[in-house]
BALUMKE-425858 format. One record per residue (C-alpha): x, y, z. Coordinates in steps of 0.02 Angstrom, whole numbers. Layout:
REM BALUMKE-425858
@x=X y=Y z=Z
...
END
This chain:
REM BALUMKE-425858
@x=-846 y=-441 z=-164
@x=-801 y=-523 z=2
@x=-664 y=-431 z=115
@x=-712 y=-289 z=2
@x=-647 y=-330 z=-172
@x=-734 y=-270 z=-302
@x=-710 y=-335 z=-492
@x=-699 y=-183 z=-599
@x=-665 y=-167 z=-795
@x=-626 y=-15 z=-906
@x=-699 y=-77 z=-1108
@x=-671 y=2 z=-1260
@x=-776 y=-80 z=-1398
@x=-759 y=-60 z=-1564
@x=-894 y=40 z=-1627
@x=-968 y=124 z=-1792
@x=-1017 y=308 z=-1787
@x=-1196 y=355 z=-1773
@x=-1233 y=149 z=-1789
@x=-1320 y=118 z=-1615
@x=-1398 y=-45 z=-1659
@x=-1209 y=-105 z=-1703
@x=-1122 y=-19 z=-1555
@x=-1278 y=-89 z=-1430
@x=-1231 y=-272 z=-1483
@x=-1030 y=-233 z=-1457
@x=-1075 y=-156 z=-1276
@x=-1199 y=-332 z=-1222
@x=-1061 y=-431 z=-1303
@x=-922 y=-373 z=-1195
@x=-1050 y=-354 z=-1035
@x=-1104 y=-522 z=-1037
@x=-930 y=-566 z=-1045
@x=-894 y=-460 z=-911
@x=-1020 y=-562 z=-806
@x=-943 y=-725 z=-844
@x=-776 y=-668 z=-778
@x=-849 y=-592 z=-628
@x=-822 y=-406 z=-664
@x=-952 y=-319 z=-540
@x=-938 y=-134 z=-606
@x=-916 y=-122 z=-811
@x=-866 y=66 z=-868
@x=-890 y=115 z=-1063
@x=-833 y=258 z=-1146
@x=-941 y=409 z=-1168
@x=-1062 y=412 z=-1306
@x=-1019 y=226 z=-1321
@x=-1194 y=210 z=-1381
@x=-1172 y=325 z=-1545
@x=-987 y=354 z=-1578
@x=-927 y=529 z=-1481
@x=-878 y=591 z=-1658
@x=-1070 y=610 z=-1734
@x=-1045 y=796 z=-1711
@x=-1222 y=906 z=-1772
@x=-1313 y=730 z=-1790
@x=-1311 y=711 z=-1614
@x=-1477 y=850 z=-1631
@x=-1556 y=741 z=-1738
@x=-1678 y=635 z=-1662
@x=-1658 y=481 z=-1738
@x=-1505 y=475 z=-1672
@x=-1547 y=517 z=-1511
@x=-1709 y=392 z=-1506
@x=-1584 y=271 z=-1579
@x=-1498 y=284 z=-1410
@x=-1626 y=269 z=-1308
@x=-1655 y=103 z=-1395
@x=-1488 y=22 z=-1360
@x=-1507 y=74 z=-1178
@x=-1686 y=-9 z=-1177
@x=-1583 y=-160 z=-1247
@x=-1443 y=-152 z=-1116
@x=-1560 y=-120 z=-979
@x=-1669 y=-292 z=-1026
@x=-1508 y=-356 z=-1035
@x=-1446 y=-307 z=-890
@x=-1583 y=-392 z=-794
@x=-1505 y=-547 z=-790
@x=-1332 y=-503 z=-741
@x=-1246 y=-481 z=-580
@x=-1151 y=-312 z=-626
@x=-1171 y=-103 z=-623
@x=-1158 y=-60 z=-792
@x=-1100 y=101 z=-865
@x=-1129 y=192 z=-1036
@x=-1140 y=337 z=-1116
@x=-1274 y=425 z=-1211
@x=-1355 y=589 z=-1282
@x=-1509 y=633 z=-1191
@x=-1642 y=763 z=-1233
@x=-1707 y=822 z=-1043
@x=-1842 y=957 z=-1049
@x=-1787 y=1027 z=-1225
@x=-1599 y=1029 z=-1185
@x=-1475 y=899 z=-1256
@x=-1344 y=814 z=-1130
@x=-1202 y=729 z=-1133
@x=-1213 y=578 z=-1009
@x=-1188 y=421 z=-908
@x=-1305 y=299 z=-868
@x=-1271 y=198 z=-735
@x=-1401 y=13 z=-768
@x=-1402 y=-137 z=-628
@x=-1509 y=-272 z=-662
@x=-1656 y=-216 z=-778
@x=-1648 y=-36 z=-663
@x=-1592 y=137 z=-732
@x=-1520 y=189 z=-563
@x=-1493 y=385 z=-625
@x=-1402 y=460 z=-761
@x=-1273 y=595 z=-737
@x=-1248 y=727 z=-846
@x=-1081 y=805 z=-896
@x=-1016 y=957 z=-798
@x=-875 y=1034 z=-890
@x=-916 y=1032 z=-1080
@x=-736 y=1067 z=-1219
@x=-758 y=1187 z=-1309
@x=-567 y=1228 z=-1357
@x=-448 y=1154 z=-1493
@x=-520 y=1010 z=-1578
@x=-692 y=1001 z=-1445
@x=-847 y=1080 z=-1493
@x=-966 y=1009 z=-1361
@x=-1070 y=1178 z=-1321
@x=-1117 y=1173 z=-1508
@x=-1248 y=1024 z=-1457
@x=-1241 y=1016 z=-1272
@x=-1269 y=1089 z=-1103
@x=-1183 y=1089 z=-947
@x=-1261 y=966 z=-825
@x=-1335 y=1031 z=-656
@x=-1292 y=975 z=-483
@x=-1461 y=997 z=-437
@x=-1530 y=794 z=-452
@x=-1725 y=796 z=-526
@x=-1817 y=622 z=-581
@x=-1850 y=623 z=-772
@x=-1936 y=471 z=-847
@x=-1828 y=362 z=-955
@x=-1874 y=202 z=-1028
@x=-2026 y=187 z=-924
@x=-1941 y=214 z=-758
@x=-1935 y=359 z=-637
@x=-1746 y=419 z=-644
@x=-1634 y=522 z=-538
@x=-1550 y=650 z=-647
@x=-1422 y=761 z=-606
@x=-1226 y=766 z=-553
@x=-1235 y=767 z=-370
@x=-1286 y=573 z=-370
@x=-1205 y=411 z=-253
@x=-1232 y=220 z=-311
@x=-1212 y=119 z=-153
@x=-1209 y=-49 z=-156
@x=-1303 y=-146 z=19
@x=-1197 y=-297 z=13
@x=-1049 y=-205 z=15
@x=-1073 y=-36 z=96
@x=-884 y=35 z=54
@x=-916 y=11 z=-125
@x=-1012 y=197 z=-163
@x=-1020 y=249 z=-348
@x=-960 y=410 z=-424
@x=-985 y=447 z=-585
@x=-909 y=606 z=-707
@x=-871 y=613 z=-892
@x=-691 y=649 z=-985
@x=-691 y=836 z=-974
@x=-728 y=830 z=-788
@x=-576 y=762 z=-745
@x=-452 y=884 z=-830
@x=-551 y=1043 z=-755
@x=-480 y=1144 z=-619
@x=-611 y=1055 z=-479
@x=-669 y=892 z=-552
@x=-837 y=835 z=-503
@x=-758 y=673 z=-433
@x=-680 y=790 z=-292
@x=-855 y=827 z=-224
@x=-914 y=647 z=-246
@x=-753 y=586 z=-139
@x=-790 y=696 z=-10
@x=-993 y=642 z=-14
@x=-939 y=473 z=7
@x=-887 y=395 z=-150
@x=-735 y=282 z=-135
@x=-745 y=226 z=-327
@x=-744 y=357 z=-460
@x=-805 y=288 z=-665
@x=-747 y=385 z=-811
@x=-839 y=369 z=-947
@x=-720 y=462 z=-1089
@x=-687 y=487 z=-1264
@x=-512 y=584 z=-1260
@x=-412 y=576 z=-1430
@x=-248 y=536 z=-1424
@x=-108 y=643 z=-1482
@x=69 y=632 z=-1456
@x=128 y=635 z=-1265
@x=-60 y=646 z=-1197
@x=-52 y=463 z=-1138
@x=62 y=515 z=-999
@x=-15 y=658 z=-949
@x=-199 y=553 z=-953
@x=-128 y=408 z=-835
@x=-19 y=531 z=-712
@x=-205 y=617 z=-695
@x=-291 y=483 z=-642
@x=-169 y=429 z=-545
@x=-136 y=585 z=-462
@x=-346 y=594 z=-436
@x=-356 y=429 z=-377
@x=-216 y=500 z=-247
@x=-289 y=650 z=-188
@x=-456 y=568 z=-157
@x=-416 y=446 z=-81
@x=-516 y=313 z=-214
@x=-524 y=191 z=-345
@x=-539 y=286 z=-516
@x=-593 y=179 z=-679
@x=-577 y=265 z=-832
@x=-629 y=188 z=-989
@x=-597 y=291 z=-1178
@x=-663 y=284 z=-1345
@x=-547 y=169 z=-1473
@x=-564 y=99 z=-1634
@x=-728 y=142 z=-1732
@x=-741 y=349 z=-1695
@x=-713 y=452 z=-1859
@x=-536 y=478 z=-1890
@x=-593 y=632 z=-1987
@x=-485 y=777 z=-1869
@x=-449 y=642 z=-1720
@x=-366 y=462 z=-1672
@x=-443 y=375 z=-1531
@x=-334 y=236 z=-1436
@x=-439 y=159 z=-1302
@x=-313 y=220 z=-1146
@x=-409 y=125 z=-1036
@x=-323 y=159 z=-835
@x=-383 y=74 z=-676
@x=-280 y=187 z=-537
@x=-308 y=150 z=-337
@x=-251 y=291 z=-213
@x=-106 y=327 z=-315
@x=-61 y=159 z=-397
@x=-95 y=87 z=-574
@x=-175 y=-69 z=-554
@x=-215 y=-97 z=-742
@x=-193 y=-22 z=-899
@x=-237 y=-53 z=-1060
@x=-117 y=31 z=-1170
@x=-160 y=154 z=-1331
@x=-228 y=64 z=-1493
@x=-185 y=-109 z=-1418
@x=-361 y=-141 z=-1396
@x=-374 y=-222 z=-1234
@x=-455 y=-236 z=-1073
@x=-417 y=-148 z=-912
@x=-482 y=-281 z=-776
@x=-450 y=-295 z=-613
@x=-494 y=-288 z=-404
@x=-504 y=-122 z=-306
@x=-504 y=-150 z=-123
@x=-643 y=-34 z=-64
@x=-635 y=-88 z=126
@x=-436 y=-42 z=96
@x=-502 y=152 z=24
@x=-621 y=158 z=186
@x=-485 y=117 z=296
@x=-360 y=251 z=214
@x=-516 y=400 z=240
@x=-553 y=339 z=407
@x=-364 y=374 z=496
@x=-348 y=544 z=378
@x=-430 y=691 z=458
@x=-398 y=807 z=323
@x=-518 y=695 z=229
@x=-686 y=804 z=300
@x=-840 y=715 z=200
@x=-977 y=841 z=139
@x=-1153 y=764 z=76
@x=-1228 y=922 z=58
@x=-1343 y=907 z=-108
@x=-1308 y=718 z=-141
@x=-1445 y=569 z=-180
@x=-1374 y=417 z=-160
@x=-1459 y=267 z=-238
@x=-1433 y=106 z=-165
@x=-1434 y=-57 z=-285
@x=-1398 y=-239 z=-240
@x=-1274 y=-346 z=-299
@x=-1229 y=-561 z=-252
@x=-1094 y=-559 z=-110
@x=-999 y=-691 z=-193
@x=-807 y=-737 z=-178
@x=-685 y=-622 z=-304
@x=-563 y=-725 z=-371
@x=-397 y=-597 z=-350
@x=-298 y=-582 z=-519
@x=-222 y=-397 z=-439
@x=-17 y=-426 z=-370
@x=-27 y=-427 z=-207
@x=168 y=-397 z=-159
@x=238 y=-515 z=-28
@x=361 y=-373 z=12
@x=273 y=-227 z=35
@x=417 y=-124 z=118
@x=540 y=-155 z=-27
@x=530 y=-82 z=-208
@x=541 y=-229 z=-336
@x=613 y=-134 z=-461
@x=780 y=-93 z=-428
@x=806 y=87 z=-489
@x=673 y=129 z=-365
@x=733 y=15 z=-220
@x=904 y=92 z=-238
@x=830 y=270 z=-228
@x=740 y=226 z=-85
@x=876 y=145 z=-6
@x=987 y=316 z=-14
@x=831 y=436 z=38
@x=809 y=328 z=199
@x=993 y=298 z=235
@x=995 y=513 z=237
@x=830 y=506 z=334
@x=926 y=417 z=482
@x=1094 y=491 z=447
@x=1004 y=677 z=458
@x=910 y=631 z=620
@x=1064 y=565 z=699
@x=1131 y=700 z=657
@x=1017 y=844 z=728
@x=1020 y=729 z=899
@x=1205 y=720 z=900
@x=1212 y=924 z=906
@x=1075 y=942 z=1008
@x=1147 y=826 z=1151
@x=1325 y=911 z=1108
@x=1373 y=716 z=1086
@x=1552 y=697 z=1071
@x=1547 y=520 z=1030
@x=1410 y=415 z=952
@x=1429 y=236 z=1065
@x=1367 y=83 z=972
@x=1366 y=-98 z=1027
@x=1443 y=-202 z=857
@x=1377 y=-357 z=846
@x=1433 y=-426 z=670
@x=1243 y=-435 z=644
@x=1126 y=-342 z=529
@x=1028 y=-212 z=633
@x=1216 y=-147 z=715
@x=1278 y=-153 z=539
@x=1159 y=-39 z=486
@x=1166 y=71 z=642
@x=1344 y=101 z=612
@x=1334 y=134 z=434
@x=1208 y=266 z=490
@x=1309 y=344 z=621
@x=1477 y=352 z=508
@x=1360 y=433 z=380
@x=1298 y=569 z=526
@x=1474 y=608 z=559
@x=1508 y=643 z=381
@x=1356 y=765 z=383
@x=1417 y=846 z=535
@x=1601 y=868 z=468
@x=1678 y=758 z=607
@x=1805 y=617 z=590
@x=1728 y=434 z=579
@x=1842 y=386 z=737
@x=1701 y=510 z=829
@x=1585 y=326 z=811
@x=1639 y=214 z=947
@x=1595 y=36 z=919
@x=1605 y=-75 z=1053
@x=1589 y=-286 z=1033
@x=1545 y=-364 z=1198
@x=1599 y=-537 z=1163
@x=1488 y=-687 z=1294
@x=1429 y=-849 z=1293
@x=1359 y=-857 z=1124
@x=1456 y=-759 z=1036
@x=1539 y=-859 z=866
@x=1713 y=-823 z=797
@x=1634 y=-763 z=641
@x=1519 y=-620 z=702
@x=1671 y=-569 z=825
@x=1780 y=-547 z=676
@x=1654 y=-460 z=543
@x=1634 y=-329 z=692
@x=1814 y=-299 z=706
@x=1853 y=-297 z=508
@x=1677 y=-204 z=472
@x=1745 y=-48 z=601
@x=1927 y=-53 z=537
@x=1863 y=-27 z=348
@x=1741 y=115 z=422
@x=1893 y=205 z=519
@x=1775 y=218 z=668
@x=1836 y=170 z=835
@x=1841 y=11 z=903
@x=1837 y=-83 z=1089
@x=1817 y=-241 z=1143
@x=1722 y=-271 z=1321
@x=1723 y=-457 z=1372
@x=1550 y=-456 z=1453
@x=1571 y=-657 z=1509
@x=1651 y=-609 z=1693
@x=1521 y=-460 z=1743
@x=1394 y=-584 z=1693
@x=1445 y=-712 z=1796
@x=1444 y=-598 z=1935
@x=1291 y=-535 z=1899
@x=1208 y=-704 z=1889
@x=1295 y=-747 z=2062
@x=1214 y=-593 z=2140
@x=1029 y=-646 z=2093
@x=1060 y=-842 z=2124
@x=1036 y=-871 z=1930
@x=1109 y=-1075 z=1898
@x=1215 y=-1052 z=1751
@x=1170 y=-1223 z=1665
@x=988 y=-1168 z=1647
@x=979 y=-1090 z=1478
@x=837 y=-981 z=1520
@x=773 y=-787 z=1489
@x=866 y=-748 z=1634
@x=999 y=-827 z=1553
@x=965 y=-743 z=1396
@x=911 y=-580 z=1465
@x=1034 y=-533 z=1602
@x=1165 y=-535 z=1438
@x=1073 y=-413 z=1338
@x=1060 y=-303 z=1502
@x=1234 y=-297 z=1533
@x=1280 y=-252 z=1371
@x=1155 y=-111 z=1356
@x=1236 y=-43 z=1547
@x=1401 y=-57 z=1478
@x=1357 y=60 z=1330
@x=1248 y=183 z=1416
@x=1411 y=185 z=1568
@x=1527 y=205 z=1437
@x=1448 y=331 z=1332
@x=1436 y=444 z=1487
@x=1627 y=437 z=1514
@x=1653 y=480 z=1319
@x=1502 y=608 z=1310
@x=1417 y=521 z=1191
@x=1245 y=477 z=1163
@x=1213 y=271 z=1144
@x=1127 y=238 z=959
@x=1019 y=88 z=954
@x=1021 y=-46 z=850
@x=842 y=-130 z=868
@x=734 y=-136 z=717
@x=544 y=-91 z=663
@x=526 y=-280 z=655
@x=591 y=-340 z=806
@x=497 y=-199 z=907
@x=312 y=-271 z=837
@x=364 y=-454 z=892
@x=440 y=-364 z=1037
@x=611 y=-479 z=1015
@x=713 y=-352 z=1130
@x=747 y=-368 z=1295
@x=661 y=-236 z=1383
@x=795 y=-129 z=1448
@x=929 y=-186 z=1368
@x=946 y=-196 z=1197
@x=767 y=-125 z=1198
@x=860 y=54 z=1246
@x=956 y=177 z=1178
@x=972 y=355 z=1187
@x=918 y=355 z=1005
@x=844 y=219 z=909
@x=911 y=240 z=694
@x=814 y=85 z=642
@x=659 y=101 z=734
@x=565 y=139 z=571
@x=655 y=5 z=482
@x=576 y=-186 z=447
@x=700 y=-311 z=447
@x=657 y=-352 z=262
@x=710 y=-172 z=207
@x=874 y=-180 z=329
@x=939 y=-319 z=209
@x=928 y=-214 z=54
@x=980 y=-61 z=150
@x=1166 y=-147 z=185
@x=1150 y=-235 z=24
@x=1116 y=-39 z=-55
@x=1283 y=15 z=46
@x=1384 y=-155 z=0
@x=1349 y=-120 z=-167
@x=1416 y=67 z=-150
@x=1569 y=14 z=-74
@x=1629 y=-63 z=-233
@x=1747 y=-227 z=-228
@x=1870 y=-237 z=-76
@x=1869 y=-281 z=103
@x=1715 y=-181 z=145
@x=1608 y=-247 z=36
@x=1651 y=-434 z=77
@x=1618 y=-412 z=267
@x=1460 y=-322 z=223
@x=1399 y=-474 z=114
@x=1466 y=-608 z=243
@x=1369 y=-508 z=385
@x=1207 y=-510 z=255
@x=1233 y=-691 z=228
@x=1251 y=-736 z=410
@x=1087 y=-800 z=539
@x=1004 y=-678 z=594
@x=1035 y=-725 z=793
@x=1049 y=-625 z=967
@x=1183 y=-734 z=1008
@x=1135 y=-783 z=1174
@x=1151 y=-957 z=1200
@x=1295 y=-1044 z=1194
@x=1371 y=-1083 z=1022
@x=1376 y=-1265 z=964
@x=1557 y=-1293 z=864
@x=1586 y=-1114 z=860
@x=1416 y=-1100 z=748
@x=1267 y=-984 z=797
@x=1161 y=-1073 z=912
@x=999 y=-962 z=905
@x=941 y=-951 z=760
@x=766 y=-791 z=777
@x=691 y=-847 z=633
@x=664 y=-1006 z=677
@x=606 y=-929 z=868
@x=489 y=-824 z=801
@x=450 y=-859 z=615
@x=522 y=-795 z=447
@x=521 y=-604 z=435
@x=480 y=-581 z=267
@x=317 y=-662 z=320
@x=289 y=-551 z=488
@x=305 y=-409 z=381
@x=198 y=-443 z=291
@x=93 y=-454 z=402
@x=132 y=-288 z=504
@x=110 y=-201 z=366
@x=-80 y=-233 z=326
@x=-119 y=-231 z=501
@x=-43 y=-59 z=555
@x=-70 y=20 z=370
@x=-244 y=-32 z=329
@x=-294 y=-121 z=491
@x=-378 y=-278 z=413
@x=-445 y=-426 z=489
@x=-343 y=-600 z=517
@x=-452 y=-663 z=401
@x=-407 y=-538 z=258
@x=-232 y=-540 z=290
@x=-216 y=-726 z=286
@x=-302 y=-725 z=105
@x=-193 y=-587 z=59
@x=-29 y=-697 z=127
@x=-115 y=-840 z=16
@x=-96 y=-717 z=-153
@x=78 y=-646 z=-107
@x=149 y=-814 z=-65
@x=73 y=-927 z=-198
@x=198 y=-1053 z=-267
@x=311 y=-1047 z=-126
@x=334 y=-1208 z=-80
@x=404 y=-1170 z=110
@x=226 y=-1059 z=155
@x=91 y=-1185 z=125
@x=-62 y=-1128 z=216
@x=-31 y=-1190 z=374
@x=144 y=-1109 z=405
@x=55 y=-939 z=342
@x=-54 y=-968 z=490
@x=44 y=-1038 z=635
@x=142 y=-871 z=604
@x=-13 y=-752 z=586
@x=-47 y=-834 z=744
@x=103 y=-813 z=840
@x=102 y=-624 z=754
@x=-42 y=-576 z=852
@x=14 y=-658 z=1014
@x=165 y=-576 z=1020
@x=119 y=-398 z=963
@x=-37 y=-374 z=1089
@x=81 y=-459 z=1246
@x=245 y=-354 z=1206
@x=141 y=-163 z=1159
@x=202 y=-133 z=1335
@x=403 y=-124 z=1265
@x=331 y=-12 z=1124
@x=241 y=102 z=1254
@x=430 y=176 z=1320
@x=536 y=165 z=1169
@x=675 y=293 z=1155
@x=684 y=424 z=1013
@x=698 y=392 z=826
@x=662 y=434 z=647
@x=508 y=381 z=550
@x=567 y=341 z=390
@x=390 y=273 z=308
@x=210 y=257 z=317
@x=218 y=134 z=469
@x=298 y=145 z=626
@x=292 y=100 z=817
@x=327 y=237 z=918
@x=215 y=287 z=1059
@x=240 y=454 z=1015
@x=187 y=455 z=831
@x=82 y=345 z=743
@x=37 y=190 z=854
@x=-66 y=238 z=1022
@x=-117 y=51 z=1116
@x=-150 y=-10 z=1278
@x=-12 y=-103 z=1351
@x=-152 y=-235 z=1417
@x=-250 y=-251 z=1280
@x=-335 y=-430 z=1235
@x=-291 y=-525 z=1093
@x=-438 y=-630 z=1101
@x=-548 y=-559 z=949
@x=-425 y=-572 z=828
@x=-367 y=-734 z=872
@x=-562 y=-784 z=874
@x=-555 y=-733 z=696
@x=-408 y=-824 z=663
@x=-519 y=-986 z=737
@x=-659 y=-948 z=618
@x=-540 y=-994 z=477
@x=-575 y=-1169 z=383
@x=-399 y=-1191 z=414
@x=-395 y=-1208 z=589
@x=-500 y=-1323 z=613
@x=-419 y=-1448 z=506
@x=-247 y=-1431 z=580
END
């Protein structure tokens, strides 16, 4: 449960209907099991302790007391294991039958909730025999212990305070306000389903989008376990659709009739941290008990994928989409700027890198949505000191098979000049060395764009702008920034998208030579006409400082969590043992808290996803803020100590 997983299953046993002494020893079979493998929260289906098909026996009371004797059994059971256990049963409270869910943690009954909505419609006859539960909570004695009873009840655990408990049965989630909307909103961050929903032909679908849709709109983990093998198949099937959903995402899923376990890790401190930024997320406790029950704070073992590019779709269907909804995203917002300013050109400094690729892909794609001539893009290479034969010459080609226009600005005498004016030694390869470049360029294009009417697009990416590799004020600024809400990671699949699209020809080949070439300001001289400057090796790979921006801006976890998330993602890569994870965790945090001050003034540009930069939108932080807790964190790791 540390760093705020939390172990969860969804079980379908196989049962016999109306047999509670059989179905009991199924349930401790599987929980004990459970235990073994570390599952903290185990969710059975409802009526798992009698079969949900027993129809008019569930008023006889032998099969009701023979309930209440399996949960005596699970309960003794349960004193001895380190889990929340969940099952379902009839229950007789004050000469009313109920359909329910009680919730058991070692040897304790802490409450029972009753089931709101009640079917009574199509193949569901559930008002026959029961009655609607109550939200009002009252305490009813049940095997010797004072209980909580009602549906407006919290389990929270101490040792890990952002795993609350909410609990509703089947029916309750297909109703027009589930119950599990009111716990969210009290505080619960995990929702358990205890179900018995028969299967019938395209209800599987419908069942998963729910819960994924709930576990969405709340905000929450939602565990949903169904009845399977064993129920009558007199008028109904039963598959065991077991579903583990978390804000929006499977996790696991055990499919119909293949009579498996869902198992897996919901990140409750990741659920706190998605409530605590969303202010249309107003909590209400009004009416709720919450129960509080310990549990061991021990280490959970993570079997869930953690994806070591969280920016880029695996599948490639999906990655493809996205690639052509954010390439219009840009296009469209380059667009609306270019008729605002009354832009008559659209000045871009070509490279025969990545980010300016991408930028002028954008920008020829702008002019098509305006209806105006590619030639309205001028693209300008500003050849120097570091520039290499081979990025010179994919700018050139890359414009000529675009059709926008094209100029060439040798940059090497105005620098020399410029370095003469502020005493700047030419043979030391320094930032000012580096810098006064970059600067030059960026007041050639701004110069140049007001003699054109045009507006300057910028090239710098979301990546570049958290490590703050720009030089402020010069390649740092544009009058509008396309790839500010880009990562670097995604820019590679977003020319690799349009390479793709351009089919096989000279387009395409420059667009695959640019992808395949360092990724490199060109700065420094070249050495035998080869890139010099190589960022990634400056800075660190940026599939790994992606990574790494992404759970600290999305979620805003700890060093520590993110470096045992890094562990999961990159596991088996031979070039990220732990200590190169580190050094560039590290060397993350030093650079994004000492360059927020470039962020704080950056120039215009589109969000395209759920993180971004811009001073103006979703990231608000000092320019002088300390780095010093995190990187104390960082220090607390075993890790650094050994290195």
């Amino acid at each position: 449960m540390k760093d705020g997983f939390l172990k969860a299953a969804a079980l379908s046993p196989a049962l016999r209907v109306a047999d509670c002494g059989y179905n009991t020893d199924q349930i401790l079979t599987q929980l004990r099991d459970c235990a073994q493998r570390g599952v903290k929260l185990a969710v059975f289906p409802e009526f798992c302790l009698t079969g949900y098909t027993c129809g008019d026996l569930f008023l006889q009371r032998t099969l009701q007391q023979g309930a209440l004797e399996g949960l005596g059994r699970i309960l003794e059971a349960s004193a001895g294991l380190d889990l929340v256990a969940l099952v379902g049963l009839p229950l007789m409270v004050r000469g009313k039958l109920y359909n329910c869910a009680a919730v058991v943690c070692r040897g304790q009954i802490l409450g029972v909730v009753p089931k709101t909505y009640l079917p009574n419609y199509g193949e569901f006859y559930e008002k026959r025999q029961f009655t609607p539960g109550s939200c009002e909570v009252e305490q009813i004695t049940l095997c010797g212990q004072e209980v909580p009873f009602g549906t407006s009840l919290l389990f929270r655990c101490r040792q890990l305070e952002s795993f609350v408990l909410g609990v509703e049965l089947c029916e309750d989630l297909w109703s027009a306000l589930p119950p599990s909307t009111f716990h969210a909103l009290a505080g619960a961050t995990v929702i358990a389903n205890l179900s018995a929903s028969d299967e019938t032909v395209g209800k599987a679908e419908y069942r998963r989008a729910l819960v994924e849709n709930q576990s969405a709109r709340l905000l929450c983990g939602y565990i949903y376990a169904s009845a399977a093998h064993g129920e009558s198949t007199q008028d109904m099937v039963f598959a065991g659709h077991n579903l583990i959903a978390e804000n929006g995402t499977l996790l696991a899923e055990a499919l119909p009739f293949g009579g498996k376990i869902a198992e897996t890790e919901l990140d409750c401190q990741r659920l706190e941290s998605e409530r605590a930024k969303n202010t249309s997320f107003e909590p209400t406790s009004d009416g709720y008990v919450t129960v509080d029950f310990d549990l061991n704070l021990s280490e959970t073992a993570l079997t869930r994928w953690v994806d070591p590019a969280p920016f880029v779709p695996g599948d490639p269907a999906r990655r493809a989409a996205r690639c052509e909804l954010i390439l219009t995203m840009q296009a469209d917002g380059l667009a609306k700027r270019m008729e605002h300013a009354r832009a008559k050109k659209a000045v871009i400094g070509i490279s025969g890198g990545l980010d300016s690729c991408l930028a002028l892909l954008v920008a020829v794609r702008a002019m098509k949505q305006l209806g105006r001539p590619a030639a309205d893009v001028l693209a300008v290479t500003m050849p120097c000191f570091g520039t290499t034969k081979r990025t010179r010459s994919n700018a050139e080609i890359l414009c000529n098979e675009l059709g926008v226009s094209f100029q060439e600005i040798d940059i090497a005498r105005t620098v020399h000049s410029h370095f003469a004016d502020i005493g700047q030694d030419e043979s030391v390869l320094d930032v000012t060395f580096e810098n006064g470049q970059a600067r030059v360029r960026t007041l050639e294009l701004m110069d140049l764009a007001n003699r054109t009417g045009g507006l300057v697009v910028g090239t710098g990416d979301l990546s570049e702008l958290a490590l703050g590799w720009a030089t402020y004020n010069g390649d740092h600024m544009s009058m509008y920034g396309v790839n500010a809400g880009v990562p670097k990671t995604l820019v590679r699949h977003l020319v690799r998208y349009e390479a793709d699209a351009a089919g096989e020809g000279a387009l395409q080949k420059v667009l695959l030579d640019i992808l395949d070439t360092p990724v490199s300001p060109e700065l420094l001289p070249a050495k035998d006409g080869e890139i010099a400057q190589k960022t990634e090796d400056l800075v660190g790979p940026y599939e790994l400082h992606d990574f790494y921006l992404y759970y600290v801006l999305r979620f805003g976890f700890g060093p520590a969590k993110i470096f045992r998330l890094a562990k999961a993602a990159f596991a088996g890569r031979a070039e990220y043992p732990d200590e190169v994870l580190y050094k560039w965790l590290r060397n993350f945090y030093w650079r994004f808290f000492a360059q927020q001050f470039k962020r704080s003034c950056l120039p215009d540009g589109p969000k395209v996803g759920s993180v971004t930069l811009s001073p103006r939108g979703d990231w608000r932080m000092p320019s002088d803020a300390s780095a010093a807790l995190w990187l104390a964190e960082l220090e607390q790791l075993p890790l650094h100590h050994s290195l």
